[in-house]
C-alpha angles and dihedrals in degrees: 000000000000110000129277112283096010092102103040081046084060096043093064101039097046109036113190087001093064104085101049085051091044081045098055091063081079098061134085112255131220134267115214130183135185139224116236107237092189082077140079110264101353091192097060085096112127084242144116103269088180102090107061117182113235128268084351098104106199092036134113143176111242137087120258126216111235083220096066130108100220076059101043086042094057089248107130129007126216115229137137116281098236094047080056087077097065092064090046090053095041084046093158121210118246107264098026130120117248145184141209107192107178091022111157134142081022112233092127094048096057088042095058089040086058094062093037087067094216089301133118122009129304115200102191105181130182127185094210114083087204093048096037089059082055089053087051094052091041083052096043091055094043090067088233109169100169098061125108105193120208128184100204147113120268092241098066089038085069102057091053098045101032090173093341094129126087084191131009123196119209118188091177117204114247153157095297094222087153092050102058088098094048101040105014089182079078086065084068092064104044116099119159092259094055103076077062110059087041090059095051090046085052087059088045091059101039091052083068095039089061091063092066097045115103117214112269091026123128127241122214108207103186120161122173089222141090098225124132091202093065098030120051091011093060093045087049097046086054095052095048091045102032129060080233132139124201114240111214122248113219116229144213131199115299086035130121130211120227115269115238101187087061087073132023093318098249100161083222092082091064084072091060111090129238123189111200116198086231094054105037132039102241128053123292117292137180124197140169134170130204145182136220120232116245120259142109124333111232098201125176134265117255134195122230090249092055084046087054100092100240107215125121104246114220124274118232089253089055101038085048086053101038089052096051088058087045105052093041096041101023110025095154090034130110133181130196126228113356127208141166126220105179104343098302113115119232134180125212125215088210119006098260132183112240104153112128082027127110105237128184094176123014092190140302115007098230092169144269131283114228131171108330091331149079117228109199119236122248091225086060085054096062092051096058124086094182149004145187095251110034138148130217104212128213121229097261085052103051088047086059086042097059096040085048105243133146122259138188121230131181080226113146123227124036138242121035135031143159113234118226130192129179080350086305123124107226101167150292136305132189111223111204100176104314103339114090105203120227129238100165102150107268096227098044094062122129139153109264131244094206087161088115 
């Protein structure tokens, strides 16, 4: 049962069109995944590689098991096929700076990655402290080296990056009207007036976003809802307050192009994308890009004491402790610009400032110094395709590994290895003799499906 005035509201817009899209809440929707191109051989997944979803390049229609290694590994992530395009029209450069402004649970951050090839920086922020936990560990399996995640309001993003992005995404929050078929529990919330202060929340955000924006940068507008009111209007707000162009989307079949009479008429918006549930084989989806017009930066003062780079540097102990890892475990590679927060090591992709910020992850994850020793981070662990001292383990092994159990090898040597599995790094394990210790992450355990 679709809410009270929602259909009346699509009658209206949509005229004869209106019953086939009415129609398609009935149906079931899809399920979509992608392939994770920051790895070897991406496509190496016990999936069905056959039903690619259009313009979306490492996507795919089909449902992933949790259990499964090619999951645990990083190797493929599970999202909705529509929500799949936003990544493909954001589609980042390698090297650029780029921002995610609204980023958990974090399906849009490992597609632009993706694109982003491990270079450049990648600010994935998220307002909620809960969500924003999720994004770290998305991030953390997607082998992503180059993300910095925050946990703040746009509002105090802006006073740190005045036209610091090359390309900020911003999937605003809104009313969910795409998603009612697949999370009816979003049919509950949904009153006529609410398209509309979401909407104004949605200026409210992109006022800050702005700020952020370089000139010359690119603005990704993307909304799971139908809504007028927070689709074209916003794109047409934009254009009327914002020296901004809209850069056209180009469409496949299935694919709708943006209506400009259901806002001020400005023949610009044809070139936004909309994706309709009856049209398209995924939820319903809207989607613009723009583009600021060149001009000035206007960046923000800044002391002596804010220019300064903020992060602790290592103490001997920590930088002893940290090589010895590094030439037994990393001997041809290199990271960037190291830090510690809490004795945790980190590396940056760029030396950011991040101080007065709330930061979940200032970078890398590298790993934490304890007593008289380092303990390599799992994140590490998922970036890594090889290492001097490694184990290919076999299928009863890799069950103990995951639900974090001791096992015994014949390996030679002691101390640190990366741990393999059907030619997959999925962490790291301690031998002392013949028992490989487990650090599995505690709260990552789970009881294998190892049927593929």
């Amino acid at each position: 049962m679709l809410p009270e005035g929602f259909t009346e509201k699509y009658q209206q817009l949509l005229g004869a069109e209106a019953e086939p899209f009415l129609a398609s809440f009935q149906n079931q929707g899809y399920k979509g995944f992608r392939i994770n191109p920051l790895k070897p051989n991406p496509q190496a997944v016990n999936l069905d590689l056959t039903q690619p979803v259009p313009m979306t390049q490492w996507g795919y229609y089909g449902a992933v098991n949790g259990r499964q290694v090619d999951h645990q590994a990083g190797y493929v992530y599970s999202q909705e096929p529509s929500a799949m395009l936003v990544g493909a029209v954001a589609a980042p450069k390698p090297g650029e700076r780029v921002l995610d402004l609204c980023a958990a649970p974090g399906g849009k951050t490992t597609h632009l990655a993706g694109f982003m090839q491990q270079q450049g920086l990648l600010v994935a922020n998220e307002i909620m402290p809960k969500r924003a936990k999720i994004l770290a560990e998305n991030v953390e399996r997607f082998g992503i080296e180059n993300a910095v995640i925050t946990n703040e309001t746009p509002a105090r993003l802006a006073k740190k990056f005045v036209g610091y992005f090359d390309r900020i995404l911003v999937d605003a929050p809104c009313s969910g009207e795409g998603m009612f078929r697949k999370d009816p529990g979003a049919k509950q919330y949904w009153t006529p007036d609410y398209p509309a202060a979401c909407a104004q929340r949605q200026r409210e955000i992109l006022t800050e976003t702005l700020k952020m924006l370089r000139p010359g940068g690119e603005l990704i507008y993307s909304t799971c809802t139908f809504s007028p009111e927070e689709d074209e209007q916003i794109i047409a707000w934009l254009l009327q307050q914002y020296p901004l162009s809209v850069v056209p989307i180009a469409r496949q079949a299935g694919m709708s192009a943006g209506r400009p009479e259901w806002a001020d008429g400005n023949p610009e918006l044809a070139g936004t994308l909309r994706l309709f549930p009856h049209l398209f084989n995924g939820e319903g989806h809207f989607m613009a890009k723009l583009r600021l017009a060149d001009g000035p930066v206007v960046a923000a003062n800044k002391t002596k004491k804010q220019r300064k780079h903020a992060a602790p540097a290592l103490t001997k102990e920590q930088q002893s402790l940290w090589q010895d890892f590094a030439k037994t475990m990393l001997p041809t590679t290199s990271f960037g610009h190291l830090l510690v927060h809490r004795d945790h090591l980190f590396a940056q992709p760029l030396a950011v400032e991040l101080k007065g910020l709330k930061v979940v992850r200032p970078g890398l994850p590298l790993g934490e110094f304890k007593r008289n020793r380092f303990e390599p981070a799992y994140a590490l662990a998922l970036t890594l395709t090889a290492a001097p001292q490694q184990l290919d383990l076999t299928t009863a092994q890799y069950v103990k590994y995951v639900h974090g159990e001791t096992f015994t090898t014949d390996a030679a040597g002691k101390g640190w290895y990366l741990l393999r599995y059907q030619n997959k790094s999925v962490g790291f394990g301690k031998l002392t003799g013949t028992t490989m210790k487990n650090f599995f992450p505690k709260g990552l355990r789970f009881v294998a499906d190892v049927a593929e």
